[in-house]
C-alpha positions in Angstrom: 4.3 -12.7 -47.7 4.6 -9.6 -44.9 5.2 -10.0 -41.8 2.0 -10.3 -39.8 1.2 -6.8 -38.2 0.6 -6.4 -34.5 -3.5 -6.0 -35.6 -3.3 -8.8 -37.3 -2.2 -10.5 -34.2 -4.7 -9.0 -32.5 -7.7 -10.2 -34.7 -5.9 -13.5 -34.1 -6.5 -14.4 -30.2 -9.3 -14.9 -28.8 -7.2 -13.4 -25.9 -6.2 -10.0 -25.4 -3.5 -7.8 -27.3 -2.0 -5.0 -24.6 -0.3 -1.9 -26.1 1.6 1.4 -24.5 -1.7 2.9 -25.0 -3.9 0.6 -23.2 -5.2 2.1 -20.1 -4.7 -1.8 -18.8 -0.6 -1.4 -19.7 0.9 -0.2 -16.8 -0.6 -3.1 -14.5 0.2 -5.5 -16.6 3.7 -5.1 -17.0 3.7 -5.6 -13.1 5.8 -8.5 -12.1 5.8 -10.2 -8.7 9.6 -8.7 -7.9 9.4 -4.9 -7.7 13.2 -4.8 -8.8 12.3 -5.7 -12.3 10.8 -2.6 -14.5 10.1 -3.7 -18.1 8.2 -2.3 -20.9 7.5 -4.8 -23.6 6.1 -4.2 -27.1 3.0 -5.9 -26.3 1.9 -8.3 -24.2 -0.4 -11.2 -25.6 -2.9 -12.6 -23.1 -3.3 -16.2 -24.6 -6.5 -18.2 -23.5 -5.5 -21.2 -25.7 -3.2 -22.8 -27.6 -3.9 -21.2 -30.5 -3.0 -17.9 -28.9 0.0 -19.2 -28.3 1.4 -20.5 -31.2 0.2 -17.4 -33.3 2.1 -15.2 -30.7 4.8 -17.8 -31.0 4.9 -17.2 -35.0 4.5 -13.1 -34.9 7.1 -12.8 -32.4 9.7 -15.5 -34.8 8.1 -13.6 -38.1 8.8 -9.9 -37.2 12.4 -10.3 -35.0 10.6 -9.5 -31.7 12.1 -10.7 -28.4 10.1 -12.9 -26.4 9.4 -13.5 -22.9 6.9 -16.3 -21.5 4.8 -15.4 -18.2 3.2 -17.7 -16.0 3.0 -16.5 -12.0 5.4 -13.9 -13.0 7.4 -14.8 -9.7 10.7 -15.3 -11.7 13.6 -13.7 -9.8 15.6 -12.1 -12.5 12.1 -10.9 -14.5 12.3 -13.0 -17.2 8.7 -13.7 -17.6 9.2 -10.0 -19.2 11.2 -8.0 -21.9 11.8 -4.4 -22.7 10.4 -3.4 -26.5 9.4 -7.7 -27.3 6.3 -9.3 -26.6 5.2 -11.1 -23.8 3.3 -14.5 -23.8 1.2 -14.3 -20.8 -0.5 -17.5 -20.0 -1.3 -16.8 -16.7 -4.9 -16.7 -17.9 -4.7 -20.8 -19.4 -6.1 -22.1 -16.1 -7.9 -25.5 -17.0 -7.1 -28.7 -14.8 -8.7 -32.0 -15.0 -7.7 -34.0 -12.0 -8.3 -38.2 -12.1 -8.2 -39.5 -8.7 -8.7 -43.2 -9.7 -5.3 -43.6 -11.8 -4.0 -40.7 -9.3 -3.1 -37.8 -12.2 -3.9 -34.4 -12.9 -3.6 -32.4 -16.4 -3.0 -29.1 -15.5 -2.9 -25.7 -18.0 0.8 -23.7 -17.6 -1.4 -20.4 -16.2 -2.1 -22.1 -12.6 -0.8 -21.2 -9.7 -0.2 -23.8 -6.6 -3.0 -22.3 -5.0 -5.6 -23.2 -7.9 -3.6 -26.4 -8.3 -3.9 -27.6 -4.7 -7.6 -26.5 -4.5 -8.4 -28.6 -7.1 -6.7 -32.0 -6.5 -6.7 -31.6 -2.3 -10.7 -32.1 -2.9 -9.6 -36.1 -4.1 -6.7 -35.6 -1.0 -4.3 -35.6 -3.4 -0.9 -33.4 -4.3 2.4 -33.1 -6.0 5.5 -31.3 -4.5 4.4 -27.7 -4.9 5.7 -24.0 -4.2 6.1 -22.5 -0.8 4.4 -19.7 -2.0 1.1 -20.4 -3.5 0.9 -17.6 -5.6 3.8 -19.1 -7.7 2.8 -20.3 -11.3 3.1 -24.1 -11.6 5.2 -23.9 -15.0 8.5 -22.5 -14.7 8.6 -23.9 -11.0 8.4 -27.2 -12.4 10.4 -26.9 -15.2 13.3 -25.9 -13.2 12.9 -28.8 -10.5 10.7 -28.0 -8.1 11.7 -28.0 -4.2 8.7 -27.8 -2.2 7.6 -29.5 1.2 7.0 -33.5 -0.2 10.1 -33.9 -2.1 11.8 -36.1 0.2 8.7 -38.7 0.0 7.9 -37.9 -3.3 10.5 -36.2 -5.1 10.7 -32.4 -7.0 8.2 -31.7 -8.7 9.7 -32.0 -12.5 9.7 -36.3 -11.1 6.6 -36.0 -11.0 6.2 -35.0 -14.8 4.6 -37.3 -16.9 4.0 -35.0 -20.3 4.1 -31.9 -21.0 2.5 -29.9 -24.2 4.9 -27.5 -26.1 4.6 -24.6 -28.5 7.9 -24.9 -30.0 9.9 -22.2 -32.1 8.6 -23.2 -35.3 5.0 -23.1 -33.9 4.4 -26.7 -33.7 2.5 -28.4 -30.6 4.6 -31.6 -29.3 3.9 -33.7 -26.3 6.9 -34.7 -24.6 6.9 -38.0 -22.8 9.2 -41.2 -22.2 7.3 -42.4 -25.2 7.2 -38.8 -27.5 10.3 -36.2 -28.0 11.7 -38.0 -24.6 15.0 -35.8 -25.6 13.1 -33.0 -24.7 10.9 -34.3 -21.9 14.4 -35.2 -20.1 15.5 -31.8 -20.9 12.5 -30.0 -19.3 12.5 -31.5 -16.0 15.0 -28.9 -15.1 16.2 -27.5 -17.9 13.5 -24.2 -17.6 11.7 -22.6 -20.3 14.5 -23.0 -23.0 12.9 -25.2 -25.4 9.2 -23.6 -25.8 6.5 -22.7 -24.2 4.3 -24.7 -22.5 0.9 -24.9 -22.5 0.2 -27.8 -20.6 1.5 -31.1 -18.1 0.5 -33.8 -16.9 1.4 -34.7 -13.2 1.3 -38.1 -11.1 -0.6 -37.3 -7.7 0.1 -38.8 -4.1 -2.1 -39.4 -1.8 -1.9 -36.4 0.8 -4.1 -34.4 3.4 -6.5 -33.0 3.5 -4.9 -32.9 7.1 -1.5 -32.7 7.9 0.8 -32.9 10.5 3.2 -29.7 9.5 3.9 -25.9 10.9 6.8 -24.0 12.1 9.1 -23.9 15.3 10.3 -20.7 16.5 13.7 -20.3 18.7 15.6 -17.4 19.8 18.5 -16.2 18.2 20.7 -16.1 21.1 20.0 -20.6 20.7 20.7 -20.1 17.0 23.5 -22.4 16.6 22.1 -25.0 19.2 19.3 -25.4 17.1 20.6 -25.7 13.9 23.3 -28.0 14.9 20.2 -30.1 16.9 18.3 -30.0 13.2 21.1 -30.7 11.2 21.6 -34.1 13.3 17.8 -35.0 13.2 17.8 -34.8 9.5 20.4 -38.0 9.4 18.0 -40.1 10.4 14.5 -38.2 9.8 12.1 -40.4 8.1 11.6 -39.4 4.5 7.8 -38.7 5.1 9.1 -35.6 6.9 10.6 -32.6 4.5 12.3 -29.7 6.8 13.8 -26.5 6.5 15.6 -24.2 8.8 15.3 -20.9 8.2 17.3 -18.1 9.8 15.6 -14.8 9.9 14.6 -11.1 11.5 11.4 -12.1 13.5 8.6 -10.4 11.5 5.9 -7.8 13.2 3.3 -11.1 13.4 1.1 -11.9 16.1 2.3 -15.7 16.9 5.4 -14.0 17.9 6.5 -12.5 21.3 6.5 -8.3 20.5 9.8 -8.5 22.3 11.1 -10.8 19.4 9.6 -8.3 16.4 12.9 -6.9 15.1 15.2 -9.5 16.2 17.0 -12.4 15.2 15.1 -15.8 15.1 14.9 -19.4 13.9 12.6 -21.0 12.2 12.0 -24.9 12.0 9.3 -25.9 9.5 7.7 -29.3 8.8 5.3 -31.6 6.5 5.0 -34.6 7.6 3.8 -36.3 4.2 1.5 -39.1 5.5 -0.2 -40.3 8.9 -1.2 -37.3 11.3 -0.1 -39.3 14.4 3.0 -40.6 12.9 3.6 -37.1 11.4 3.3 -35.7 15.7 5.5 -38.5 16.5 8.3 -37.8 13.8 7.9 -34.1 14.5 8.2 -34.0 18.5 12.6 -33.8 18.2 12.1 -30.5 16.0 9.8 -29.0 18.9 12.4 -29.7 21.6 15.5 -28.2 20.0 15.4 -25.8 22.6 12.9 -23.8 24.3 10.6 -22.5 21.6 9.5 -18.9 21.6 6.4 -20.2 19.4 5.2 -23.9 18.5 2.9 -23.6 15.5 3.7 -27.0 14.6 -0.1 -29.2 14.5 -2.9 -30.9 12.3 -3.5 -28.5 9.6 -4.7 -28.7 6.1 -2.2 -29.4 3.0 -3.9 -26.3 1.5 -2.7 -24.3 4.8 0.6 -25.2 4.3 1.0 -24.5 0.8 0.0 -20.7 1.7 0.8 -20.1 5.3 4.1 -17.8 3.9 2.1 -16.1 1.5 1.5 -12.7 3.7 5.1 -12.3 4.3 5.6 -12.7 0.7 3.4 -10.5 -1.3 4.2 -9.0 -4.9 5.9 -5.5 -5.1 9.2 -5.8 -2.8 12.4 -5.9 -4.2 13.7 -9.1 -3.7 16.6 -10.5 -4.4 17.7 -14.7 -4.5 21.0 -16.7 -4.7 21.7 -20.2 -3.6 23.9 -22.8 -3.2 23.7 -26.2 -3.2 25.4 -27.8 -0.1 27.5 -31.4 0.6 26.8 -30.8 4.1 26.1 -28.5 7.3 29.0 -28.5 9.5 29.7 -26.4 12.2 31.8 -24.0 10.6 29.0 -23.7 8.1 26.7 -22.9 10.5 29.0 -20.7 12.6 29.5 -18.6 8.6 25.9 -18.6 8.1 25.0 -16.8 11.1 27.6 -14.4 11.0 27.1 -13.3 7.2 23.1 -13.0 8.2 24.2 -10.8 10.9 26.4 -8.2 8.9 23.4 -8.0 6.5 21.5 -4.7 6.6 18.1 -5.5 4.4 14.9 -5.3 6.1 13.7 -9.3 5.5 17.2 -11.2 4.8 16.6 -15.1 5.0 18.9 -18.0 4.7 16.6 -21.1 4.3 18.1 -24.2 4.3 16.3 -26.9 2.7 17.1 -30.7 4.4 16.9 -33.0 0.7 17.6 -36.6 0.3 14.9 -39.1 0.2 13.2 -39.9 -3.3 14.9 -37.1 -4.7 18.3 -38.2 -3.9 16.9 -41.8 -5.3 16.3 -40.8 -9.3 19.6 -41.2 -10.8 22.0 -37.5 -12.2 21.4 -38.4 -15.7 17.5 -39.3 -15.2 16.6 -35.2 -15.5 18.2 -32.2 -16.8 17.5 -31.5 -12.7 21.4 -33.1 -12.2 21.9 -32.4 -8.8 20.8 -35.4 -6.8 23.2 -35.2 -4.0 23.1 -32.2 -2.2 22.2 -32.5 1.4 21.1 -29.3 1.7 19.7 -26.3 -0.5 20.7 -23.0 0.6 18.5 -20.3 -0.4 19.5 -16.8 0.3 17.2 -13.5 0.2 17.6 -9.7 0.6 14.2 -8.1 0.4 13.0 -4.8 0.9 10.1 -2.4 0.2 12.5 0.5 -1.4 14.8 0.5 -4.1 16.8 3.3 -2.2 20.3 0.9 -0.7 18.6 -2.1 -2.3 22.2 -2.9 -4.4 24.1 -2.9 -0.9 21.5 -5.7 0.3 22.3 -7.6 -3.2 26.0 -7.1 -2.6 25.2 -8.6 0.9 23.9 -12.0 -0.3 26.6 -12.4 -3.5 29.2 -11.9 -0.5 27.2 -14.5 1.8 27.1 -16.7 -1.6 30.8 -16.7 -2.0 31.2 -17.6 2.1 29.7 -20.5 2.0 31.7 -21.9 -1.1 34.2 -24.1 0.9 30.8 -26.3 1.2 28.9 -26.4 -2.1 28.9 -29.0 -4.2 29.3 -27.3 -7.7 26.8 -26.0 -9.7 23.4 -23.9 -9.0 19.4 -24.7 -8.0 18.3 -22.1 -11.1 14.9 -21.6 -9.6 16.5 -20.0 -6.6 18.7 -17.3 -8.3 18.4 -13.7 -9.8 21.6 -14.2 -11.9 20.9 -15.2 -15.4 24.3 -14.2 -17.3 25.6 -17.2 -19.7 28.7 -18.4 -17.3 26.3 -18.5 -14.4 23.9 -20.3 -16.2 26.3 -23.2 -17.9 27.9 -22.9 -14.2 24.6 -24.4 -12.8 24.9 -27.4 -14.7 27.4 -30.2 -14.4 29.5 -30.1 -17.8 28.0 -33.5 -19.6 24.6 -32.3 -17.9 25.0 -28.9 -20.0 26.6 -30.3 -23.2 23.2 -32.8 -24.2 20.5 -29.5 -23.4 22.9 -27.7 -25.9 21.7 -30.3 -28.0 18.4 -30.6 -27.0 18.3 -26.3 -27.3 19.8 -27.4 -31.0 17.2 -29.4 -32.3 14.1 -27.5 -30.7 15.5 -23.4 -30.7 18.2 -23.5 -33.2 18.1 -19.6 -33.4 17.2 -18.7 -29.8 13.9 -17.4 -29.8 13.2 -18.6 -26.2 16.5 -16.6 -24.5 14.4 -15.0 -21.8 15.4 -17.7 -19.0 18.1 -19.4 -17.6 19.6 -19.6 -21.4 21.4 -22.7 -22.7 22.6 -21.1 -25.5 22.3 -23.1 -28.9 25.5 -24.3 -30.1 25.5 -22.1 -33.6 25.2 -19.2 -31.1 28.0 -17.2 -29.0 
């Protein structure tokens, strides 16, 4: 039997089949990092499962490379190929939310935005993105650090089944109870096994109101204040997920104009759980010094989930590394701050994530997600509007990267990097971690037909 032709495939979905010719081409080849230029084959716009798996089949058929798009926020642009085809699911945006047994099923095409819209109305979430524009999928699948994992873990322990086109085009639910090899290999393991359609989440109870926000300090207090945070978070209550973030103060209003320019530090909050606990919790953070702004205050979940979106809007060049920390001491500190000041992009950001809590309770082995006891999560970011001197601002944060080595704890938090060569990838793992998704990848992608992620390369393959 031939190959199925690119019409064929067409006549196929009740989605849409993008070609170079289609005047809608150009914009959709647009992915959220502006460093990333790609020009796939075609690009299927699947509505349904059935879209998927016949995209799934002509891609394996024919030889084609294939990428799998959700938000399109991946870092490296792997949601996107040059000369394959694209699975774009971003347009599989179903969600049935249960507030009685506390659970939502939840199509691969949402973002945290549409997520949180739908289960905030029943006061309920899951550990989300700090940018709601991101898709729910491929955060997920690689962990998932977001502002309730300390009360309620990433959001991969939150998984309870997920829906997967595999290579051969079959549809499997992965559970404890079904293909539980390759439900433990998704919570963290990315988009190597197939392409999901589907998951089913557990829900907590949170908001609509919180008590959550940001600190601002000046930079001339920057290593007072992080050394005043760093204590806090030994004996912060695990309702309360922080981060520090060391930054150039953006042109916003909340911010003194003097400031606009200049180094700055951020302290940011949710407090997952009683408003006026939450104020009580959060009153050390606001006294770390004397604050230039103190947004920190009842607000809803939804506000949260979104309140970095305007300084983080699709089109920049960005790019991400992180590290995964044992601890903050001084010295760390004292390294952070100097490597941010040698930096020359326009937006460069350390963010330092505070973990522990019911992430640091599931045990290594639980999850593909191995790395249960960091103390910290550094994520670093150059970003800038031009590509003109954008590889000296990449240079910048692989150099910061390798200065804070002395402190890491081995291995890598995959969502937060724009590496995605083969030794950085089996690097991010811990070895026995990395030997059982080989096998996993094995089983499931024998040939490699999903390589467009953070690959774990099948064992038959070099």
């Amino acid at each position: 039997m031939a190959n199925p032709t690119e019409e064929t495939l067409r006549q196929s979905l009740r989605g849409n089949v993008i070609e170079k010719d289609d005047p809608a081409y150009a914009e959709a080849c647009k992915l959220y990092n502006g460093m990333i230029d790609k020009r796939p084959l075609i690009i299927a716009r699947c509505t349904d499962v059935a879209d998927v798996i016949a995209t799934v089949r002509f891609a394996r058929e024919n030889g084609h490379l294939l990428a799998v798009r959700g938000g399109g926020h991946n870092g490296p642009g792997l949601g996107s190929c040059d000369g394959g085809v694209v699975i774009d699911i971003s347009s599989m945006k179903g969600i049935r939310v249960d507030p009685i047994a506390r659970r939502a099923v939840a199509q691969a095409g949402l973002t945290w935005a549409e997520f949180d819209h739908e289960t905030q109305a029943f006061g309920l979430a899951v550990t989300g993105g700090l940018v709601s524009s991101t898709g729910i999928a491929g955060f997920t699948l690689g962990g998932g650090i977001g502002w309730l994992l300390r009360e309620y873990g990433l959001t991969c322990d939150n998984l309870l089944s997920a829906d997967v086109v595999t290579a051969d085009g079959q549809l499997v639910t992965a559970s404890e109870h079904e293909h539980p090899d390759l439900f433990w290999a998704l919570r963290g393991g990315g988009g190597n096994f197939g392409v999901v359609t589907s998951m089913e989440f557990r829900l907590h109870p949170v908001g609509p109101l919180v008590f959550a926000g940001p600190v601002f300090y000046a930079g001339a207090a920057a290593a007072e204040v992080l050394r005043g945070w760093r204590d806090l978070t030994k004996t912060m209550p695990d309702q309360l997920t922080t981060l520090a973030n060391i930054l150039i103060a953006p042109p916003v209003p909340f911010l003194p104009e003097a400031v606009h320019g200049q180094l700055v530090v951020g302290i940011l909050g949710v407090y997952a759980g009683n408003v006026e606990d939450g104020a009580k919790a959060a009153q050390p953070l606001r006294t770390l010094g004397e604050p230039l702004a103190d947004l920190m205050g009842p607000m809803p979940y939804t506000a949260i989930q979104s309140l970095l979106d305007p300084l983080w809007t699709a089109g920049a060049q960005n790019y991400f590394t992180g590290a995964l920390l044992s601890g903050l001491t001084d010295e760390t500190i004292d390294t952070l701050l100097a490597r941010h000041a040698c930096g020359r992009a326009p937006v460069r950001e350390l963010h330092l994530h505070h973990c522990g809590g019911a992430m640091a309770r599931v045990p290594a082995a639980a999850t593909a997600f191995a790395h249960r006891s960091a103390a910290y999560v550094l994520n670093i970011i150059a970003r800038s509007p031009d590509r003109e001197g954008f590889p000296e601002h990449v240079g910048w944060a692989r150099a910061t990267h390798q200065a804070v080595d002395p402190w890491t704890t081995g291995g890598a938090y995959v969502n937060f990097t724009s590496e995605s060569g083969a030794d950085k990838v089996q690097a991010s793992y811990p070895p026995d971690t990395y030997a059982r998704l080989v096998t996993v990848k094995d089983r499931y992608d024998p040939t490699n037909l999903f390589q467009l992620n953070q690959n774990i390369r099948p064992s038959g393959r070099s």
